[in-house]
Every structure is written in C-alpha cells, then in structure tokens.
C-alpha positions as CSV (number, residue, x, y, z in Angstrom):
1,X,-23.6,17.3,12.8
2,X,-20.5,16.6,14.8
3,X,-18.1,19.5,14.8
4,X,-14.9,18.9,12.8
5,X,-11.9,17.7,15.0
6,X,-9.8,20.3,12.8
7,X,-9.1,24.2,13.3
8,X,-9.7,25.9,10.3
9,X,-5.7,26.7,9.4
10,X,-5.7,22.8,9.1
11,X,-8.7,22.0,6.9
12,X,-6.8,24.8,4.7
13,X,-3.6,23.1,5.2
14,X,-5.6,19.6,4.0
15,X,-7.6,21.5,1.0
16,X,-4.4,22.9,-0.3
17,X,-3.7,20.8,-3.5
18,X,-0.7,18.3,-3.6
19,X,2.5,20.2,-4.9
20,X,4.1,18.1,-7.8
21,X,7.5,18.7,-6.3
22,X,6.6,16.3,-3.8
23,X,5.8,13.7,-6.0
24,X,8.5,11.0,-6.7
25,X,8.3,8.4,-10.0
26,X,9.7,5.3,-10.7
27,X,9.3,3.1,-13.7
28,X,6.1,0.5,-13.7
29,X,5.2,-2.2,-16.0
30,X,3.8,-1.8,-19.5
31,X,6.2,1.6,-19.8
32,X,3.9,3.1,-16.9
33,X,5.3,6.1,-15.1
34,X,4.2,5.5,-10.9
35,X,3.6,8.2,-8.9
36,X,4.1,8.3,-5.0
37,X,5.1,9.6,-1.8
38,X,8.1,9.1,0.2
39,X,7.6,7.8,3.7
40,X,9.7,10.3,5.5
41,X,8.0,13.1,3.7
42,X,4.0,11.5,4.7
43,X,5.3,11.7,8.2
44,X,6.7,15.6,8.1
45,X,3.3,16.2,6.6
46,X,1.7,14.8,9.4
47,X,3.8,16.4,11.8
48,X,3.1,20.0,10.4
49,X,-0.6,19.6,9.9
50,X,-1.8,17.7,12.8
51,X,1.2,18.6,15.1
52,X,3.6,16.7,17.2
53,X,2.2,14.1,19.6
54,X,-1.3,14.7,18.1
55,X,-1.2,11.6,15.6
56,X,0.6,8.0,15.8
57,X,0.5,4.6,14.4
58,X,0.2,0.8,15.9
59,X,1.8,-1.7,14.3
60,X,-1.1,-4.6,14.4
61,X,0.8,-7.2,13.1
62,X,3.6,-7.9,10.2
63,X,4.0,-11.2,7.9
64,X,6.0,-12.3,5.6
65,X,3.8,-14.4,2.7
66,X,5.8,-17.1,0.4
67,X,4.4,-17.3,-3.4
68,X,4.1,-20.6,-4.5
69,X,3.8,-22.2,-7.9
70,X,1.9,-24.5,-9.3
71,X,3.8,-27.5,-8.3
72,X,4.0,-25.6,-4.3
73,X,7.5,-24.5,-4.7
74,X,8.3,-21.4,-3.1
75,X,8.9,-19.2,-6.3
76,X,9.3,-15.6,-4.7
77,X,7.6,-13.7,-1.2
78,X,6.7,-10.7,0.3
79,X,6.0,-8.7,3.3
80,X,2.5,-7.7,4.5
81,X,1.9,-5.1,7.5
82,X,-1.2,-3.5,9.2
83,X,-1.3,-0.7,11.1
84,X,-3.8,1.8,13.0
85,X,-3.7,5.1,12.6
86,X,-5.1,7.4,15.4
87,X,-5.8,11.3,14.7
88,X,-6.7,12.6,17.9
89,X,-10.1,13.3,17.8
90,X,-10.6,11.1,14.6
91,X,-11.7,7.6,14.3
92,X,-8.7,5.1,14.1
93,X,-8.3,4.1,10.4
94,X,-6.3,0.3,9.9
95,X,-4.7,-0.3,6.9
96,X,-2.5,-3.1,5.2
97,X,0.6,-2.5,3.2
98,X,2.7,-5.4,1.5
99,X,6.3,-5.2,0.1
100,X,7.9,-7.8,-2.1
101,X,11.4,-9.1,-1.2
102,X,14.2,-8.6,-3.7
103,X,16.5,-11.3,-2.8
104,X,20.0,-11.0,-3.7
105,X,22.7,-13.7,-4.1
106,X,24.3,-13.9,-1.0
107,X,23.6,-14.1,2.2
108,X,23.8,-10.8,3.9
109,X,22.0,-9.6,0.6
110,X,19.3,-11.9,1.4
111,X,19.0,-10.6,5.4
112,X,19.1,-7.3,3.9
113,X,16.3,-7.7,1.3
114,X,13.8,-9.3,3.8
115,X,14.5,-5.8,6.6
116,X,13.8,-3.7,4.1
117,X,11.1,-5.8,2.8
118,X,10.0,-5.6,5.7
119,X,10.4,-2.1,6.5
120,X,8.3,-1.1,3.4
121,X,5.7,-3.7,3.8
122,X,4.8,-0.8,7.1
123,X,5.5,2.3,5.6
124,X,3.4,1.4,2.5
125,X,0.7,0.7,5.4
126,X,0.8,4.0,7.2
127,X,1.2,5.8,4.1
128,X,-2.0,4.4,2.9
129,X,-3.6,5.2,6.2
130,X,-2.7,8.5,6.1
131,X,-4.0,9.3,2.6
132,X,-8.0,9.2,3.9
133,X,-6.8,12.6,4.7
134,X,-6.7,13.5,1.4
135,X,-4.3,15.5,-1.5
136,X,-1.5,16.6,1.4
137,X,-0.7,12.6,1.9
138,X,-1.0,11.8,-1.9
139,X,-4.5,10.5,-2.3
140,X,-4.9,11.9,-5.8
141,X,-2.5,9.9,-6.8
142,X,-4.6,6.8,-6.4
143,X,-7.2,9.2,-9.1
144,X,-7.0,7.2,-12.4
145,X,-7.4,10.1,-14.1
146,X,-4.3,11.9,-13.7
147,X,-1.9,11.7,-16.6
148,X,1.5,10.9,-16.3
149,X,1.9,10.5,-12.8
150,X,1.2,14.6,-12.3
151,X,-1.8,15.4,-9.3
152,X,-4.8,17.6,-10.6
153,X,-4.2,21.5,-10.0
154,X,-7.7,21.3,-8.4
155,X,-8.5,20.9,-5.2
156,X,-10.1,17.6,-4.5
157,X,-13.4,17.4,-2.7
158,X,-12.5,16.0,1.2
159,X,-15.5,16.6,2.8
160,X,-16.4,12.8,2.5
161,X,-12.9,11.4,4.0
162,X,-12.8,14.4,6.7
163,X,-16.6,13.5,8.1
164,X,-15.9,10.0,8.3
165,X,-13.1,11.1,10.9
166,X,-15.2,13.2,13.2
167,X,-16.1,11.3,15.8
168,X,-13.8,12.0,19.0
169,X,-11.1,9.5,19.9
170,X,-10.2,8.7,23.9
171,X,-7.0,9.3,23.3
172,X,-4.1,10.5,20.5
173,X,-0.6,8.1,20.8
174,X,2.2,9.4,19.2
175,X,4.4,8.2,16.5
176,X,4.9,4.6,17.4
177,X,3.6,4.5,21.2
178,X,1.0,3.5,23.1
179,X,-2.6,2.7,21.4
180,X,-6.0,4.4,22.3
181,X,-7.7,3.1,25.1
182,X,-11.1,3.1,22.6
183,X,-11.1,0.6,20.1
184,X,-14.6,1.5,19.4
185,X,-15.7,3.0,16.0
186,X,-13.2,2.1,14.3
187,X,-12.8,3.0,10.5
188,X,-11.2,0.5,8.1
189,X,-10.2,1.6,4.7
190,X,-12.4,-0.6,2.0
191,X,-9.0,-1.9,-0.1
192,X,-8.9,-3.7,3.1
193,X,-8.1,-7.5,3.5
194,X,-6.7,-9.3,6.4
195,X,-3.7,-10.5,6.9
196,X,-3.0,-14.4,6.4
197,X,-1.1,-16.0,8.9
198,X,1.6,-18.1,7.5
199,X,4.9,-19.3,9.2
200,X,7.6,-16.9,8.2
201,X,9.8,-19.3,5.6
202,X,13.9,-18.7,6.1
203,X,15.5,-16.1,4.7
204,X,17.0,-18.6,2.3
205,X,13.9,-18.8,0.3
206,X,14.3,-18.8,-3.6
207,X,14.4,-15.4,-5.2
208,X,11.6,-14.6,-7.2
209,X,11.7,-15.9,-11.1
210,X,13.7,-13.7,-13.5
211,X,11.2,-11.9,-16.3
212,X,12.6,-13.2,-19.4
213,X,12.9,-16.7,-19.3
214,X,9.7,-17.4,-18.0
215,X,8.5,-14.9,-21.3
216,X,10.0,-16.7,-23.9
217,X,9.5,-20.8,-22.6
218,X,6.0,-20.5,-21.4
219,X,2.5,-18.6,-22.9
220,X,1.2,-15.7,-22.4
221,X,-1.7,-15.3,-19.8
222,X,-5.0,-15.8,-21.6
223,X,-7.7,-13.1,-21.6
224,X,-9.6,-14.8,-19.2
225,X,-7.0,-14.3,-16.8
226,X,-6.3,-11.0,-17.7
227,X,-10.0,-10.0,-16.9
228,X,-9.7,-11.7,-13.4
229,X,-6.6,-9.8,-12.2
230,X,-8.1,-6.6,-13.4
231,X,-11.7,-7.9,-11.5
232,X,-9.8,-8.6,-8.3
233,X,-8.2,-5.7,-8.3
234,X,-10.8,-3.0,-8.9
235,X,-12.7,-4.5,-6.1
236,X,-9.7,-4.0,-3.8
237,X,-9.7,-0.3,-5.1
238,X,-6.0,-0.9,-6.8
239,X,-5.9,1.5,-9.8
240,X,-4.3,0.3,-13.1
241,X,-1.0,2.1,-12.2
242,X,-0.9,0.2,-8.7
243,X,-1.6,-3.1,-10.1
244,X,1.1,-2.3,-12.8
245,X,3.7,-1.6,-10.3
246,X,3.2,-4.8,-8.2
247,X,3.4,-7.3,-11.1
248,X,6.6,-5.2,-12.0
249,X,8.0,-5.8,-8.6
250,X,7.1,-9.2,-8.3
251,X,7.6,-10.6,-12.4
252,X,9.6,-7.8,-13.6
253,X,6.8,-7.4,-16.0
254,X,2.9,-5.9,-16.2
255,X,-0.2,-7.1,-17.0
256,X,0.7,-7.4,-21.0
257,X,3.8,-9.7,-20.6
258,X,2.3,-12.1,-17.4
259,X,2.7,-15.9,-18.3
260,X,0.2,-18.4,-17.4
261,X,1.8,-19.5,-14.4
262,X,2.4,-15.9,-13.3
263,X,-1.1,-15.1,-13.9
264,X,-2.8,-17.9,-11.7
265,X,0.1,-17.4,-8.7
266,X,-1.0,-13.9,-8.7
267,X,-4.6,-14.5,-8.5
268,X,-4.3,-16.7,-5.8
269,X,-2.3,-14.1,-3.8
270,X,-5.4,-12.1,-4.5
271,X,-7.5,-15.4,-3.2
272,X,-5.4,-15.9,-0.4
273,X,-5.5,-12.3,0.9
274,X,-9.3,-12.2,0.8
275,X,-9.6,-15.4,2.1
C-alpha cells in the first residue's frame, strides 16, 4: 500500500468534523434551507491544512452556455468552469462548476452579472474539487441525510477519498500558477461532465424568465418529467438540495412549481452537458 502523502497532524486536521459555524445558508426552492461553503474560506482551509505553495488550481477552460426554449430563443444563461486541482503528492482531481447569470436591467448591470457569473462558475469548480478531501472543505454537506442544512457531529469515514489521492504528483503549483508537468493518473470526480463548447452570446442576452408568470399562464411539469430531472440528476451525484437550488437560481422556483417548458429546457441542459 502506498504511503499516505499526509503527516499525521493533517489527516487529524482532515478527520476533524466540519464546524457548523462555518456553514453558510441561503434560501432554496420548495422552502429548502442550502448549506455551503464560502470560497474564501475553502481556500484558508486549504492554506492551513496542506500549507502555502503545497496546493493550486488550473483553470482548464470557462464557458458561458445560453438556455434556449422551445422555439430556440435565448431564455436565460450561465457560466460553466473546470479546473484541476493539484495536492502535492496527490493525484490531480478536475472538476466542473457552473453559475447562472442574474441579469439586471441596464447595461453595466448586465457586465456585472456575467463577471460574477463568471467568477462563481470557478469558485463553485474548485470548491467542488477540494471537497474529495472530505468534512474540512464541506463534503458532508453534499450527505442527504443531514437535516436542515446542519453537518453530522461524526466524523465521516475518508479513508476512501484520501487513498484515491495517494499516488505522488511531479510537481505541486500554487494557487493559480503553473500546472504539473505529469498529467498522468489523473483523478476526475464522477459528477463529472464536459464542458460544451458554445460561442459566448453578448452580454445583451435576455434575462432569464420571471417565476410567476410562467406559473400561472402555462402547466405544471408532468410526473414524467419530474422523474427524469430527479434520474438525471442522481446519476450526476446532485443531491435533492443541489438540484433545488439550481432550479431556484435559474426559474426562481424548485422542482414542485417547474412548468412544462421549464422542465424540458432543463433537461436538455442536463442532455447537453452529457452530451
């Protein structure tokens, strides 16, 4: 068995059970409470457990992906970002992250919305990343069975995600610099799905629909589409309160309140990101 690439103060540091205080919530669809991270605070974490210089992040690539309805009008859009994480002595784990844009009324609104769309689209991707490592970068939060948001006071098994990181890099980049000279070995997280290369739309594109007037003139999503949301989502390892959140940001409504139309754009945004 390969020897672990950690000292034993920091496989206590990673054992050591998320503290709630960390935790941040926001409001999600259906009356959901969502749990989560803040970016700057992942990155102190992983400047106090692995140490300065001894971990980094590539940006692979970033996109910006229009959502179109049914009659190919641009109806709304959103950012998506992959990055590689290198641990030194770990095997590089690639991730993909998307944020939607929130598109105001005027112009320097609209420029605004798209950076910091844009922005969160790679946070959300290193974040992710960085939660292989377990309870410190907020992987129980992703555990359906926590309730209301609040991490377990146990400490979560991470024998599984710290073996998979074992084997020994060429090289550790720091935040933001150069990338190891080893691509081989490479570990992808399994919510993967590549990126799908679109021309980036102007920043003019039309803000996404508002919630309530697409509630009240059009039905609501059948079952049937219901079940295939939920499908598509389990099999990209999206929990219930994940999946919540994103038809929040992008309809202003969950699962429950979808329309038809919503329902088959979304699915194929899931189509298109598998594709």
């Amino acid at each position: 068995m390969s020897q672990s690439p950690f000292t034993p103060e920091q496989i206590a540091q990673l054992d050591q059970p998320l503290d709630p205080k960390r935790v941040k919530h926001r409001s999600g669809g259906g009356g959901m409470q969502l749990s989560y991270l803040k970016g700057h605070d992942a990155i102190d974490t992983a400047n106090r457990i692995f140490g300065y210089g001894n971990w980094g992040y590539d940006l692979m690539g970033v996109e910006m992906q229009n959502v179109l309805g049914e009659d190919g009008g641009v109806i709304g859009c959103y950012y998506a970002a992959r990055v590689k994480l290198t641990v030194t002595g770990c095997v590089p784990v690639t991730e993909e992250g998307v944020c939607p844009v929130q598109e105001g009324r005027n112009p320097r609104a609209r420029i605004d919305a798209h950076d910091m769309a844009r922005k969160g689209a790679i946070t959300d991707a290193l974040k992710r990343a960085l939660r292989c490592f377990g309870d410190q970068f907020g992987n129980s939060l992703y555990d359906n069975e926590l309730v209301d948001g609040q991490p377990r006071e146990t400490v979560r098994n991470n024998n599984n995600n710290r073996n998979a990181n074992q084997q020994p890099a060429t090289t550790g980049a720091a935040p933001g610099l150069s990338r190891p000279a080893n691509n081989g070995g490479e570990m992808r997280a399994p919510r993967m799905a590549p990126v799908q290369q679109q021309p980036a739309a102007p920043v003019t594109a039309q803000a996404p629909r508002p919630a309530t007037p697409a509630q009240a003139n059009s039905e609501t999503a059948t079952e049937q589409q219901r079940q295939a949301i939920l499908k598509m989502a389990a099999r990209r390892e999206m929990n219930k309160a994940e999946l919540e959140g994103r038809l929040q940001e992008l309809y202003g409504y969950g699962l429950d309140g979808l329309t038809k139309n919503d329902a088959s754009h979304f699915i194929k945004v899931f189509q298109d990101q598998a594709a």
